[in-house]
Each structure stands twice: as C-alpha cells, then as structure tokens.
DRENVEX-937253 format. One line per 3 residues: number of its first residue (from 1); their letters; for each residue x, y, z of N, C-alpha, C. Coordinates in steps of 0.1 Angstrom, whole numbers. Atoms other than C-alpha are relative to their C-alpha. Layout:
N
NUM = a = X Y Z X Y Z X Y Z  ...
END
This chain:
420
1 = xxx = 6 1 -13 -608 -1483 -139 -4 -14 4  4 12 2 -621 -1519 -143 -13 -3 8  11 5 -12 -645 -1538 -121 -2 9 13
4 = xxx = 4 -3 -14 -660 -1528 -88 11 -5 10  -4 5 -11 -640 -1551 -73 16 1 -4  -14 -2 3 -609 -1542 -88 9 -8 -13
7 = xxx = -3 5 14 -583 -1552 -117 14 -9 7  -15 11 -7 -554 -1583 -112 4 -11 -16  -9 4 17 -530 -1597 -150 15 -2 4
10 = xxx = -17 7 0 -498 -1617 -150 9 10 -14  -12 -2 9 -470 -1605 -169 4 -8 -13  2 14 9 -467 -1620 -204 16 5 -8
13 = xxx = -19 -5 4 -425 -1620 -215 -6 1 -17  1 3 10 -426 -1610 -251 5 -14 -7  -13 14 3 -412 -1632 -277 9 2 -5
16 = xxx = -8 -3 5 -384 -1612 -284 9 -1 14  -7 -2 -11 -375 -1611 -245 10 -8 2  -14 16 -8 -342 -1626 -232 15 11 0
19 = xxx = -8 -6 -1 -309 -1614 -231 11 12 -2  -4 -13 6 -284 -1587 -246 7 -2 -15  -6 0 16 -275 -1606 -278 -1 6 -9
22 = xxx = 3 -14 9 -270 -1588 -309 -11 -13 -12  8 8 6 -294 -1599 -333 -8 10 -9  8 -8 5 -322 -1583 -361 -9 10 9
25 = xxx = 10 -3 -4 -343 -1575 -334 1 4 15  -2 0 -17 -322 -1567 -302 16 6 -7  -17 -9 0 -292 -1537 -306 6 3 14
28 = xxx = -4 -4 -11 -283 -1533 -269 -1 -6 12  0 9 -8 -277 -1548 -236 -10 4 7  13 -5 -9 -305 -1544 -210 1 10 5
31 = xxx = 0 -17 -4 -314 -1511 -199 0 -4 18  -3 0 -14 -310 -1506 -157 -11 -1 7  14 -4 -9 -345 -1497 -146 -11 -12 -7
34 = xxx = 8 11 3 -362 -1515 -171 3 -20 -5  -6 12 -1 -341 -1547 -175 -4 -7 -15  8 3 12 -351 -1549 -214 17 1 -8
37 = xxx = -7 -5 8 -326 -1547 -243 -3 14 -7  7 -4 10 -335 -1523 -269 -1 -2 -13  6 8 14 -356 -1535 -300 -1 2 -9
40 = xxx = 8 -8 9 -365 -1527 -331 -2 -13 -13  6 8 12 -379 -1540 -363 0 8 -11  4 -3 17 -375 -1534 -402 -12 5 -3
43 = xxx = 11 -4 10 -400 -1517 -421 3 0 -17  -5 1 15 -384 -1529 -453 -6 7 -13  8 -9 10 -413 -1515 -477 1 9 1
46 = xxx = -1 -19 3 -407 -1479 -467 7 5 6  -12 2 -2 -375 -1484 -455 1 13 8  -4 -3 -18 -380 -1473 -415 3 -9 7
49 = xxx = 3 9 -14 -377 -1488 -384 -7 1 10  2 2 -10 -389 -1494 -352 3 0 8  -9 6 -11 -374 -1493 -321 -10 2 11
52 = xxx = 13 2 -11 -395 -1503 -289 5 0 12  -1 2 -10 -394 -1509 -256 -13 0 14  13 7 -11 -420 -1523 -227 5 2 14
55 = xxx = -5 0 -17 -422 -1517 -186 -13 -3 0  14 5 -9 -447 -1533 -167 3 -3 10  -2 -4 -8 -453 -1525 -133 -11 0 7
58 = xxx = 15 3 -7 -477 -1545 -108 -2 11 11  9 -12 -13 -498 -1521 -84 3 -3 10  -1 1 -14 -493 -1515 -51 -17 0 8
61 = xxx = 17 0 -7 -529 -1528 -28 9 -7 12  -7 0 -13 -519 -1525 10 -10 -14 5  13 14 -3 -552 -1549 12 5 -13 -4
64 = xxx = -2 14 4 -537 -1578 -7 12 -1 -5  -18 -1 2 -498 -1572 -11 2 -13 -7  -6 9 9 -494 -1605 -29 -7 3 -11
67 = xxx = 5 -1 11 -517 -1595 -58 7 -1 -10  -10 -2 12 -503 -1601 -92 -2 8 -11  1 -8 14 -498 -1584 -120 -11 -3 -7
70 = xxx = 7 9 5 -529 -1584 -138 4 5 -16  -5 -7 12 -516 -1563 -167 11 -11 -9  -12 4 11 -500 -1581 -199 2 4 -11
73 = xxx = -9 -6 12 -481 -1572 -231 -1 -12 -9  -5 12 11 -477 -1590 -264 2 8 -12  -3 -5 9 -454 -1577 -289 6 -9 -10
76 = xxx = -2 11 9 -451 -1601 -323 5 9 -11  -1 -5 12 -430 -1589 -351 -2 -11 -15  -2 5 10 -429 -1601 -386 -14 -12 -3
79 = xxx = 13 7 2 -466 -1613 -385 -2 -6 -15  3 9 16 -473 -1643 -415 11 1 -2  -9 -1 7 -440 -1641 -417 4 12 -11
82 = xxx = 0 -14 7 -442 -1606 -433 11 6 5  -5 -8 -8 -413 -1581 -424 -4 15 0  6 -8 1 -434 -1557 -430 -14 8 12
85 = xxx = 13 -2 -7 -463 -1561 -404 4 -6 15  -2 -1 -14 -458 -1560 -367 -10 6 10  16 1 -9 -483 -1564 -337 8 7 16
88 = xxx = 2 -5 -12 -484 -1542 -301 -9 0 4  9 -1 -12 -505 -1549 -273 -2 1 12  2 -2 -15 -516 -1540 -241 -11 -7 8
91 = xxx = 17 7 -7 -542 -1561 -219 -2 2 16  3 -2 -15 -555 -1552 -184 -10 -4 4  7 7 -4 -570 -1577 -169 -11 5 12
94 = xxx = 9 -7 -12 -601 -1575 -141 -5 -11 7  4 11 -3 -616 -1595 -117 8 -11 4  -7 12 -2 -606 -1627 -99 9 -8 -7
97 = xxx = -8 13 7 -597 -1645 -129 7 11 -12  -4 -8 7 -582 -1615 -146 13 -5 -5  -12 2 5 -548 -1625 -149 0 -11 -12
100 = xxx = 3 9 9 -562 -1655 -166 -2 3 -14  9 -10 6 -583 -1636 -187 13 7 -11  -8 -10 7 -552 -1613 -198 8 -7 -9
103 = xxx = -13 8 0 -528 -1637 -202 -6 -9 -14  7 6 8 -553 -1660 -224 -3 7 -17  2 -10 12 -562 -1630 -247 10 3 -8
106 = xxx = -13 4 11 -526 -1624 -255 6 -5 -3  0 9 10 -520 -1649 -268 -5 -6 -12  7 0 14 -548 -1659 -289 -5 8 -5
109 = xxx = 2 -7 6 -558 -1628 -303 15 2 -14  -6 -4 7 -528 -1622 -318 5 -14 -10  -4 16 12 -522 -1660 -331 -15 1 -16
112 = xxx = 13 -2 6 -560 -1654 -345 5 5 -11  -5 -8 12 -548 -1624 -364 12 -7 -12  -12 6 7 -515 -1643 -377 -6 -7 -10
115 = xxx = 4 13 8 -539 -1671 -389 -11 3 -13  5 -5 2 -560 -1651 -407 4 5 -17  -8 -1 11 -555 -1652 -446 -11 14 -10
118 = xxx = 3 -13 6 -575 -1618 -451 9 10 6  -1 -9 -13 -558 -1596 -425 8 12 -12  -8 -12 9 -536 -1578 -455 -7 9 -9
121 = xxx = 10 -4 3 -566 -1575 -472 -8 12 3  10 -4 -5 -589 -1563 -451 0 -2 15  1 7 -12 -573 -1556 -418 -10 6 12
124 = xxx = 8 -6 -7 -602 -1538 -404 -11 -9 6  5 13 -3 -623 -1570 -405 6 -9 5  -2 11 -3 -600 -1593 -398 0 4 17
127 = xxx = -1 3 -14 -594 -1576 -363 -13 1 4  16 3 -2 -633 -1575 -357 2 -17 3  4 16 -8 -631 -1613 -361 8 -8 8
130 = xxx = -16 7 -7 -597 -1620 -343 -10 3 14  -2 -4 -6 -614 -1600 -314 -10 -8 5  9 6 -1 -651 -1620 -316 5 -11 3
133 = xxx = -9 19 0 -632 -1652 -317 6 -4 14  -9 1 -11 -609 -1648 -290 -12 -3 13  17 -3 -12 -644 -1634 -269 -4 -15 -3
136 = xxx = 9 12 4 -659 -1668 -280 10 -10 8  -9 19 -4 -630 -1696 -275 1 3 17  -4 0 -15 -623 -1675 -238 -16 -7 9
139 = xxx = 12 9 -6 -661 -1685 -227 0 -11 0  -3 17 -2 -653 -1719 -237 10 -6 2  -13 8 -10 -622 -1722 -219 2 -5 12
142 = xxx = -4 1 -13 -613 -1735 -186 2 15 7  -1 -14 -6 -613 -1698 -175 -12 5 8  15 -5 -3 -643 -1688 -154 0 18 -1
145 = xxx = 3 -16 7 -651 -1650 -172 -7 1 5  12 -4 -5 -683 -1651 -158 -2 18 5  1 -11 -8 -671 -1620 -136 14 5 -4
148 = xxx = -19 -5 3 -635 -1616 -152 5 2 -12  -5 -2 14 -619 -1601 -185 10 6 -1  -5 -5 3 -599 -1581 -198 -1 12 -12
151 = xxx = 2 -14 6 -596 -1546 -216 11 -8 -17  -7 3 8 -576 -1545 -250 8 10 -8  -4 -12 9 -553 -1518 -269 9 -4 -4
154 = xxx = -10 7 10 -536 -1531 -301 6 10 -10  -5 -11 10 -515 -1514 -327 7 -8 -10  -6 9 12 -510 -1535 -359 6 9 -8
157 = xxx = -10 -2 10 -481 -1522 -378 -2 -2 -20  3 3 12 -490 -1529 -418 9 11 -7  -6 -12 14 -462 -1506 -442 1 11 8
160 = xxx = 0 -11 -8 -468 -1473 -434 -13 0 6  11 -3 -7 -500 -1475 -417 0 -8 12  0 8 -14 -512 -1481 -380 -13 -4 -1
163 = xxx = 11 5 -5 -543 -1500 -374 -3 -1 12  3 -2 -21 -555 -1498 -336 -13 0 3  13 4 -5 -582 -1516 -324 0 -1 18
166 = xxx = 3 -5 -16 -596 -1507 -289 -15 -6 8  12 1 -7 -619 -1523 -266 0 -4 19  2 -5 -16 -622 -1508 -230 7 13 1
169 = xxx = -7 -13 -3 -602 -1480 -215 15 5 1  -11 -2 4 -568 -1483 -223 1 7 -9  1 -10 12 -554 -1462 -249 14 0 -9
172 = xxx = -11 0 9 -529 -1458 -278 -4 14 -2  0 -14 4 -513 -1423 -286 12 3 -10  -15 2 10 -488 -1411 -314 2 16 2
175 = xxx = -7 -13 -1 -468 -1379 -315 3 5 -12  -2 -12 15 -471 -1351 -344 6 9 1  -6 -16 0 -449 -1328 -352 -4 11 -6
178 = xxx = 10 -6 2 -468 -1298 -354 10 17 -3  -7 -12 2 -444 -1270 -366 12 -3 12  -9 -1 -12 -427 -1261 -334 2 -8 9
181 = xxx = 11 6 -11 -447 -1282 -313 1 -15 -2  3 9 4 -453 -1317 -308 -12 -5 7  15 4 -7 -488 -1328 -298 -5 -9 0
184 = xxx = 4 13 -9 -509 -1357 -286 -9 -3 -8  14 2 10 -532 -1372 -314 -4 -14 5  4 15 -5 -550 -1402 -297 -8 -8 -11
187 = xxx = 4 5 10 -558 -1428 -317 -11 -11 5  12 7 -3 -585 -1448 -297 -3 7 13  12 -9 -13 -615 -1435 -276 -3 -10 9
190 = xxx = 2 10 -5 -618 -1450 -242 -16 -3 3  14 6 -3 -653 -1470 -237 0 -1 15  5 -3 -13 -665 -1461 -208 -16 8 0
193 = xxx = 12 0 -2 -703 -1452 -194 -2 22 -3  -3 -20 2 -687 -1409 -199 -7 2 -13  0 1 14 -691 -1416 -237 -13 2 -2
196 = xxx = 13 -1 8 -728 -1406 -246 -4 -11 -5  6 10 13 -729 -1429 -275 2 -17 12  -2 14 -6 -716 -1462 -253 -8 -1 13
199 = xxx = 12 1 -13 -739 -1453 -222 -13 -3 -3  14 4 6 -771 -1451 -245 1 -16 -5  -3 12 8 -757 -1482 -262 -6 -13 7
202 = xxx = -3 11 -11 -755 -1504 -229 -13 3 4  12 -1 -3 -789 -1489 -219 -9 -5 -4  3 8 9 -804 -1503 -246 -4 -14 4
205 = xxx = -4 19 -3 -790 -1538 -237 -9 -5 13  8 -2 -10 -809 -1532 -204 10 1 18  -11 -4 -9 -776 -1520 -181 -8 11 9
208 = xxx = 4 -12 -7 -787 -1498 -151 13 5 2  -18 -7 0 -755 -1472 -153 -4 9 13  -3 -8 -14 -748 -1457 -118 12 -1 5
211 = xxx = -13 0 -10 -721 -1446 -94 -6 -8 8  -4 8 -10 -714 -1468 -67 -8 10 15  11 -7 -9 -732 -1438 -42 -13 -1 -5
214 = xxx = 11 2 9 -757 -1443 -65 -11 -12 5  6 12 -4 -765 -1480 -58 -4 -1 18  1 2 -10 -758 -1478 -25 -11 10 8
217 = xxx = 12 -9 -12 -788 -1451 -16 6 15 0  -6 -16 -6 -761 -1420 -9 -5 13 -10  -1 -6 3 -767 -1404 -39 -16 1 -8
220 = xxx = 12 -7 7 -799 -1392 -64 -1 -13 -12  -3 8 12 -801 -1426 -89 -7 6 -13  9 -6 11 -826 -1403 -112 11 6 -8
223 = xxx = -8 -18 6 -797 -1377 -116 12 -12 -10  -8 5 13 -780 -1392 -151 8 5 -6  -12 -10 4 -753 -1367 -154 12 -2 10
226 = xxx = -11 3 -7 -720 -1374 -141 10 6 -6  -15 -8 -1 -694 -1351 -154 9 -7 -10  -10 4 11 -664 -1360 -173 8 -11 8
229 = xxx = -10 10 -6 -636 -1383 -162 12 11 6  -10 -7 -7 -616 -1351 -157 -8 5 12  4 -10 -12 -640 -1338 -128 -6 -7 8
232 = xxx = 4 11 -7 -654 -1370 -117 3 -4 11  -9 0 -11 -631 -1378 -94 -2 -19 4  -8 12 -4 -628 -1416 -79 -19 -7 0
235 = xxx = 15 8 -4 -672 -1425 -79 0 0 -17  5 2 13 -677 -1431 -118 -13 -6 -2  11 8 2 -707 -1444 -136 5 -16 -6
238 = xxx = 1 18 0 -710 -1483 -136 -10 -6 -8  20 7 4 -730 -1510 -155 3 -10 12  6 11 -10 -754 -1533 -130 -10 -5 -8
241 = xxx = 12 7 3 -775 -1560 -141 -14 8 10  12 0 -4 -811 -1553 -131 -3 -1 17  5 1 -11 -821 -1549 -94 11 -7 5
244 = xxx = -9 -1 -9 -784 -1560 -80 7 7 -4  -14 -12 -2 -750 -1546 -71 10 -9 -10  -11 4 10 -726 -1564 -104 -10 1 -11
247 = xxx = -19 0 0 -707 -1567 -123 4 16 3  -2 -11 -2 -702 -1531 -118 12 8 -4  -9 -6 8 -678 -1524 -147 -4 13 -4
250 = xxx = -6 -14 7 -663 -1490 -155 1 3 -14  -4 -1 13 -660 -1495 -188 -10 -9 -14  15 2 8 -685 -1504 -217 2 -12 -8
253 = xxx = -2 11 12 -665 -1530 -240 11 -8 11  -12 5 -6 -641 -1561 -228 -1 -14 -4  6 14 3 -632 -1592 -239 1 -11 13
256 = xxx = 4 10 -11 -645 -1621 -215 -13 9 9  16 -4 -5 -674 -1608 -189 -8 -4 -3  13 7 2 -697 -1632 -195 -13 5 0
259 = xxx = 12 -3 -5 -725 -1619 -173 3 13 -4  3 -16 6 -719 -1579 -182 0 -5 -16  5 1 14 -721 -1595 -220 -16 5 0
262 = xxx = 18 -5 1 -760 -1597 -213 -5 16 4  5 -15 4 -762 -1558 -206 10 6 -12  -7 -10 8 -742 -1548 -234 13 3 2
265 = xxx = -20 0 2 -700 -1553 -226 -2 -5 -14  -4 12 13 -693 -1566 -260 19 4 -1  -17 3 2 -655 -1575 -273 -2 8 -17
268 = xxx = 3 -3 10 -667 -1555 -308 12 10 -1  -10 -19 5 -634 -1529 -315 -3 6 -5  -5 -11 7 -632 -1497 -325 10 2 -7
271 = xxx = -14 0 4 -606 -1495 -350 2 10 -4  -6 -13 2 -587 -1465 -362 8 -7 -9  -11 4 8 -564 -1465 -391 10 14 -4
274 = xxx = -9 -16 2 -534 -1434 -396 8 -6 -10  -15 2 8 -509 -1434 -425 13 8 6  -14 -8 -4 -477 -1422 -410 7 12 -13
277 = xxx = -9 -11 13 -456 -1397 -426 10 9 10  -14 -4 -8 -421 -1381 -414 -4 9 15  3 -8 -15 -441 -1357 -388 -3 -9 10
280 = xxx = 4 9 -10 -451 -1390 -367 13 -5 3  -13 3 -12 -425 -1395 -341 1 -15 9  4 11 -10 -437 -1424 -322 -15 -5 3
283 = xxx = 12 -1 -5 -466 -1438 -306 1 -11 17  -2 6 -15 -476 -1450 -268 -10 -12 2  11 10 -1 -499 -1482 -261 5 2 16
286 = xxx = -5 5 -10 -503 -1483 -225 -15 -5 7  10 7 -8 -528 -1497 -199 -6 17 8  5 -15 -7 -550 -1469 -182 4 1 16
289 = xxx = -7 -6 -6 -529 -1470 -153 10 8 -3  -7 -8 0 -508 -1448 -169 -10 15 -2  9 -15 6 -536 -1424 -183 -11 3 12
292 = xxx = 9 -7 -12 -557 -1421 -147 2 15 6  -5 -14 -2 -537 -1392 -142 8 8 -6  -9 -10 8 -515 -1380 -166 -9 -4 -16
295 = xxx = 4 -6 8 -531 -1366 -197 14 -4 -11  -7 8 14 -521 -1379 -236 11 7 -2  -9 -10 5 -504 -1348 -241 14 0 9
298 = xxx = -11 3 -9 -481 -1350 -209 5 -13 -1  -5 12 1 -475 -1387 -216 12 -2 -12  -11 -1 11 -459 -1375 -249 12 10 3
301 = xxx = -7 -8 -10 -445 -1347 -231 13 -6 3  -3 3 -9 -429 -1365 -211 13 -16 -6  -7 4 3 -413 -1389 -238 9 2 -9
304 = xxx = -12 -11 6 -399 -1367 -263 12 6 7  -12 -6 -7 -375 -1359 -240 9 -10 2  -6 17 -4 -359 -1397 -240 4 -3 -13
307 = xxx = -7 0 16 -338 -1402 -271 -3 -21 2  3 15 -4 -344 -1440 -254 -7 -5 3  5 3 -3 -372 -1454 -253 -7 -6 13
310 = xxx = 6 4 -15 -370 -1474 -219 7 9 10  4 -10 -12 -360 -1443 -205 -12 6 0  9 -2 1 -391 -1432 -212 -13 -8 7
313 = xxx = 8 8 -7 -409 -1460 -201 -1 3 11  -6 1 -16 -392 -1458 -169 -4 14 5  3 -17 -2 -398 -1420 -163 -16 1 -1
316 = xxx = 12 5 2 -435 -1423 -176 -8 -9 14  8 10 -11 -446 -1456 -153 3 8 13  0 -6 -14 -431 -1436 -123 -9 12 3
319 = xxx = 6 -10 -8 -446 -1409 -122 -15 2 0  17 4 -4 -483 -1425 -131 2 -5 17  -1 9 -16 -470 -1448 -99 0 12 7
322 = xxx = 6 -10 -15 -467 -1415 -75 -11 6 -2  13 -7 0 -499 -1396 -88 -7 -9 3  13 13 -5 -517 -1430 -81 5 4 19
325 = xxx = -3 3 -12 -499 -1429 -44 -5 13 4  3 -13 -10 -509 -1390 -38 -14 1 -2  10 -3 0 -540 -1395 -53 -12 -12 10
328 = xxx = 0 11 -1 -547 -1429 -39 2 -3 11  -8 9 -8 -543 -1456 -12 7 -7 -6  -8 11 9 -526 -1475 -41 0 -2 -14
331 = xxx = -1 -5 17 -521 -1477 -76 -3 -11 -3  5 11 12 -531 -1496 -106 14 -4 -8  -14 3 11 -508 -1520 -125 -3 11 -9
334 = xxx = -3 -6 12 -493 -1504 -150 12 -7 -12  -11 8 9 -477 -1511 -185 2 9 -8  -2 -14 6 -466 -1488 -213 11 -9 -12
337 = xxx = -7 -1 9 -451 -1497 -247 0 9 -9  -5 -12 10 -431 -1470 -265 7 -4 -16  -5 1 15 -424 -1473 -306 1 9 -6
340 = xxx = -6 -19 10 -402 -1447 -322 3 -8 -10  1 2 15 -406 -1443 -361 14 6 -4  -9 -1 5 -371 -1442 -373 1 0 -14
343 = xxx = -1 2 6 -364 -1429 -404 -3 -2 -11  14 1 13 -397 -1425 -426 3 12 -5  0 -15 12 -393 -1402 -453 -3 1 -14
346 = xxx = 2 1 10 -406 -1416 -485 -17 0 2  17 -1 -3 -445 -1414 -471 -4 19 -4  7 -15 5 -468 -1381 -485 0 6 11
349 = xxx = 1 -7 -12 -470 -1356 -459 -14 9 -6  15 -7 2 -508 -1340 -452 1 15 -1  -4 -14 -1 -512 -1303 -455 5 10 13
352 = xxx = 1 -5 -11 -511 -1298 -423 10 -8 11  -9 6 -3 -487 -1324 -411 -10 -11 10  3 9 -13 -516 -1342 -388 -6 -11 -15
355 = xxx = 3 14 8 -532 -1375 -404 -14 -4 3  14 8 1 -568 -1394 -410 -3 -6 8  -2 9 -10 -576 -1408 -379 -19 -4 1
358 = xxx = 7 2 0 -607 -1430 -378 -11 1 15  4 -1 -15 -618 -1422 -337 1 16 4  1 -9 -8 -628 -1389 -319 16 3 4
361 = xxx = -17 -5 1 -589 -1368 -315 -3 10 10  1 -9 -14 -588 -1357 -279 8 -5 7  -13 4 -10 -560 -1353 -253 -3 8 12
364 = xxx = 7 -3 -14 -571 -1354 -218 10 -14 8  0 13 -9 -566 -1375 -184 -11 -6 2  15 3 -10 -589 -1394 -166 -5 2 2
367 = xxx = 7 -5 -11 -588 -1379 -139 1 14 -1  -11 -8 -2 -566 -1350 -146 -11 12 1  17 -11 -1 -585 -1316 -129 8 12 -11
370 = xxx = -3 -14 10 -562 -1292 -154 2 -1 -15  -4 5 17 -563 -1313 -187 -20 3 -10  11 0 2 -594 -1311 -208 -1 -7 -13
373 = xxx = 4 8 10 -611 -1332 -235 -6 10 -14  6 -10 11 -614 -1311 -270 -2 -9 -13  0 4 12 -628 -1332 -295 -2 3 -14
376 = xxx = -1 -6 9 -625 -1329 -331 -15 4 -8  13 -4 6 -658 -1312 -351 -1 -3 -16  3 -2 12 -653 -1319 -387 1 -18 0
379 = xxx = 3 13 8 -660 -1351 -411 -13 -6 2  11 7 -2 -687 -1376 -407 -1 -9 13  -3 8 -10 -698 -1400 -386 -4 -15 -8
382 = xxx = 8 14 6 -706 -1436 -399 -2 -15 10  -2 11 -8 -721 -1464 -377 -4 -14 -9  7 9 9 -728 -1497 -393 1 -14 13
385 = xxx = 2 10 -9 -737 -1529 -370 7 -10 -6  -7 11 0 -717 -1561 -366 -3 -6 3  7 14 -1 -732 -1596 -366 10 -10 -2
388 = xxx = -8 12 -2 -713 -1625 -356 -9 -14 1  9 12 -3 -723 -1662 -358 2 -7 15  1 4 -11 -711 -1669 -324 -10 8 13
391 = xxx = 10 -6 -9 -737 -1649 -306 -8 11 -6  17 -9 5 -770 -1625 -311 10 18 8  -10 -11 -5 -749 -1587 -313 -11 11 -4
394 = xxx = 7 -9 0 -779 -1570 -316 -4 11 7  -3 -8 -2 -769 -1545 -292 12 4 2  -12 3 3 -737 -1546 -308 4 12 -12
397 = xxx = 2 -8 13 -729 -1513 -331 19 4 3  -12 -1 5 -695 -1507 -346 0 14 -5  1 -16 11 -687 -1466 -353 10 0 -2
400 = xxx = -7 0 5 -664 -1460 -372 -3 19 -6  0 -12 4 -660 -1420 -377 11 7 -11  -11 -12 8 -638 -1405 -403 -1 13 -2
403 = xxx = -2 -18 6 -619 -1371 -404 8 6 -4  -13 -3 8 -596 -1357 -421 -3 15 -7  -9 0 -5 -573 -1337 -415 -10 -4 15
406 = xxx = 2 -2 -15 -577 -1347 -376 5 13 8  -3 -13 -10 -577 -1315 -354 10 -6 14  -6 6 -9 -551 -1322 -326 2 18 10
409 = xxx = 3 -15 -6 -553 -1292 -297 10 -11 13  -11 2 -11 -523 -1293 -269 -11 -2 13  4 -4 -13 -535 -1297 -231 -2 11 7
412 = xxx = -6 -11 -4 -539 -1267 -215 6 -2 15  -12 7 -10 -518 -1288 -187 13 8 -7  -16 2 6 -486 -1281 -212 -3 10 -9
415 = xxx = 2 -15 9 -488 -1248 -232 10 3 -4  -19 -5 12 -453 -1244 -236 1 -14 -5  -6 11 10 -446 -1262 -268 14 -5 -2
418 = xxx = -20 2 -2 -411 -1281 -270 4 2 -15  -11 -6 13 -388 -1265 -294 6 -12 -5  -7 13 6 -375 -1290 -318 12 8 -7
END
C-alpha cells in the first residue's frame, strides 16, 4: 500500500541480465512479453536447480504519467562465491525519493550479506545485521529518507533451505504439493497496522494508527477496529506522528523512513526458514502490487499452469494490472520473481509433505472480498528483542514463531484442486 502519498522505484537490471547467450546461467533466447532469457542456477550440494525469471511493470497514475518505476529486483547467484547460495529480492519503493531508496537498498543489502563472514553460519543474524546496516548507511547517504523508503522481500537460497527475510508488505510464497492439490504456503507475514502484534508494537513507540477518514474528521478516531485487508477495502489504518497528518504509512516496518523510525517503522526482519523437499515446486517473491488483489493461493494457481516461468510472470503481472484498473483509477508498480525447484529428490520428505515454516501460514489477498486469511494454530510463539549499536530499538521486537508441520488451507477463491 505504501505511503499516503503514494509508492515511485526505478528498475534495477539484474546481474545476470543481457542477452540470449548460452552460458551456466542463461539456457534460452529472450522470452516475447517479458524480454528475459531463461535462468537458472546449480544447486550442486543437493544436486537441483533453479530456473528463474523476473517482470517488472511500472504503474499506471493518470495524475503523473511520467512517474517511474519505483519497484526494484536484485537477483545474485553464487553468493561468496558459493554455488551453492543464491539471493532473490524484491524492493518497493515509497515516497518522493523512493526510487532512490529502492534502488540504494538493492544494492547494498545484498553486497552487506555477501561481505558477511557469518552468513553460513548463522544466516538468521547475519540478515538482521545486513538489513540494520543498510537502514543505517541509507540515513547517511545523499538520499533524503526523511519521508521515503522502501519495503523489502528476500529469499536467500543456502543448499536445501530457503531463508526469507521480510520487512513491509510484500511477500514471498512457495508451492506444496499436497497429494492432489497444490497449495499456497506463505512464507512471510505482511507488516502492516491489520497485524495485532505490529499495531500494538508501533503504539507503544507513540504512532497514532488511523484511516485517512479517520484523520480527516469523517470517521469515529476512538473506533480501533478496522477489519481485515480482505474487507477493508481502499481506507486502511495508517501510522501519524502525534497531532499531524504524516508520514501516513500503511505498513509497520521499512527500510529508510527516517521520521516514521521515531513511531516505530523499524528495518528489523522477520525471517522464516523452510527445508525444501521434492513436494516444493517453486516459490513467488513479488512486490504487493501483485498481492492487492489476487490471493497467495491464485498467484500459485495461476503459475502451475506455466511449465515457463516468464510465462508466468507475464500472465500473473497482467492480470494484478487489470484488477488494479477495475478496481482502481490506476495501479501499483508491480514486480514478480518466479523460481522453479528442478530436480530435488535426495532431501527428507515431512509426514505430511508441508514443511517448518518460521512465520504465521496463511493464503489470502489484500483486498480480495472471496479469499480469506486462516492462520496456522499449532507450535509456539517466541519473541526475543534486537539491539543494534546504530540506534536505541527499544521499540524494536523480533518474533520469530515456530511450527511444525505448517498447516497450509487452500483459498476458498480456488476449491477445485489441480490434478497433477
């Protein structure tokens, strides 16, 4: 959703992008719609692959037709020189200097992580301090953040496991095969003011959380209940500093936002970690212009059906792009990277065929009025606080929930399961 005032991210070319040569890391000439080759990468230790593909697709705003892209990508294989460990991300920038912002992040986060001689170790911390850091060097860049950031949804590759650190409202999803069925197991929760735990969190900090009728008088500012993201509809709850009208972010975490830092935005991730195993088909990183209206479950839906990745993409971004246009005067960039698991079959399979997923396991839309959010009820919950030397994060808390097996429940958007 981003700011009040809206979201604007340049395009960032990976570093694999360029032509149709043949190579480790490039099997095919550019696809038609999305103008990409198709990619992939080794997983030499457990001897899979990867194959990928990216579309990104600036918004249509009738108000400011030159707007740019504020949405960017950054996909790094062979991290430390590893062939083993490979990085996916998504960044959706906000605010004036958003593109800045986006464009800045992907870059140095993922150099961060590269430089980082725990990350194999212990990559749960290392992306905590990749994500603090980045937050830190962006304030002391030539960038004015003050009022402009960027969201974050990453998916570090390590062997057979996925790491996926999340901070804002983007999202990463992977696809289980579930017997017959294939279903929508999300792997990061979006932060936003919906969230219980991240609304009290920001309150704390001293955020007044309101809709936008809210501030403005139209509506009841006492009444503290606002519905879900599927029934909500286009007024969400906002944080406001203290007696004005900003920053008036949608979303609870982000890195850059200077001024929403002091109520409580922090760049602190959520990480999740899954071990793959032959039932895991793929997974989706995209920007939440894809997920405003189409639901985790229809997103997977909707790629299982694409033996090609950037057909998928391409099929996917469009038809977020017309639900934004019917629902909408105009749509939100959008971006969307697809990674099919080629070829895993020496990993343990769960009893159940679903996997350990560190984050709340629910498949919903946004907006969507026939999707619904069913979160999972078993395991624990564990929160433990994060203290950085670059700033006072004392309304700064890190949860971390483990559960296992993860419950994964279809949409009741999509009820007919696809026959495999």
């Amino acid at each position: 959703m981003g700011c009040v005032n809206g979201k604007c991210c340049g395009t960032c070319p990976t570093q694999s992008e360029g032509g149709s040569e043949l190579g480790p890391y490039r099997v095919q000439r550019k696809h038609l719609l999305t103008q990409r080759a198709l990619e992939m990468a080794p997983v030499p230790s457990h001897n899979f692959t990867l194959e990928y593909s990216v579309l990104t697709q600036r918004g249509y705003y009738p108000d400011s037709p030159d707007k740019e892209n504020q949405d960017s990508y950054c996909i790094r294989t062979q991290i430390q020189g590893n062939p083993n460990v490979h990085f996916f991300g998504v960044y959706d920038g906000h605010g004036q200097f958003g593109s800045e912002c986006s464009n800045f992040v992907k870059d140095r986060l993922v150099e961060t992580l590269s430089h980082d001689p725990a990350l194999l170790e212990d990559p749960v911390k290392a992306y905590t301090s990749a994500f603090l850091t980045t937050n830190y060097e962006l304030h002391n860049s030539e960038i004015d953040d003050s009022m402009s950031g960027t969201t974050a949804i990453t998916v570090l590759v390590v062997g057979d496991t996925l790491y996926v650190a999340n901070v804002g409202d983007s999202r990463a999803v992977l696809a289980v095969k579930d017997g017959n069925r294939i279903v929508a197991e999300d792997l990061s929760s979006d932060q936003t003011p919906f969230r219980k735990d991240e609304c009290e969190r920001v309150k704390l900090c001293g955020a007044r959380v309101l809709s936008v009728d809210q501030v403005e008088g139209l509506k009841d500012p006492n009444i503290q209940t606002w519905g879900d993201e599927e029934s909500q509809g286009g007024d969400p709850p906002r944080l406001w500093v203290p007696n004005a009208m900003y920053p008036g972010t949608a979303f609870t975490r982000s890195v850059g936002d200077n001024l929403a830092e002091t109520i409580g935005v922090i760049a602190v991730p959520e990480v999740s970690a899954v071990q793959l195993t032959p039932n895991h088909l793929f997974f989706v990183v995209a920007s939440d212009g894809i997920f405003e209206f189409l639901s985790s479950q229809t997103v997977i839906d909707m790629a299982v059906s694409f033996s090609d990745p950037r057909d998928a993409c391409a099929a996917i971004a469009g038809e977020a792009y017309k639900l934004w246009l019917e629902h909408e005067n105009r749509t939100d960039d959008i971006t969307i990277i697809i990674v099919q698991i080629k070829g895993l079959s020496n990993s343990g399979t769960s009893r159940d065929g679903s996997s350990e997923v560190s984050v709340s396991t629910v498949t919903r839309a946004k907006r969507g009025k026939s999707t619904s959010e069913i979160p999972t009820t078993t395991g624990s919950d564990v929160s433990r606080s994060v203290r950085s030397g670059f700033s006072d994060l004392q309304c700064y808390q890190h949860v971390v929930s483990m559960r296992s097996p993860a419950i994964v429940v279809p949409s009741p958007a999509c009820q007919r399961p696809i026959e495999l």
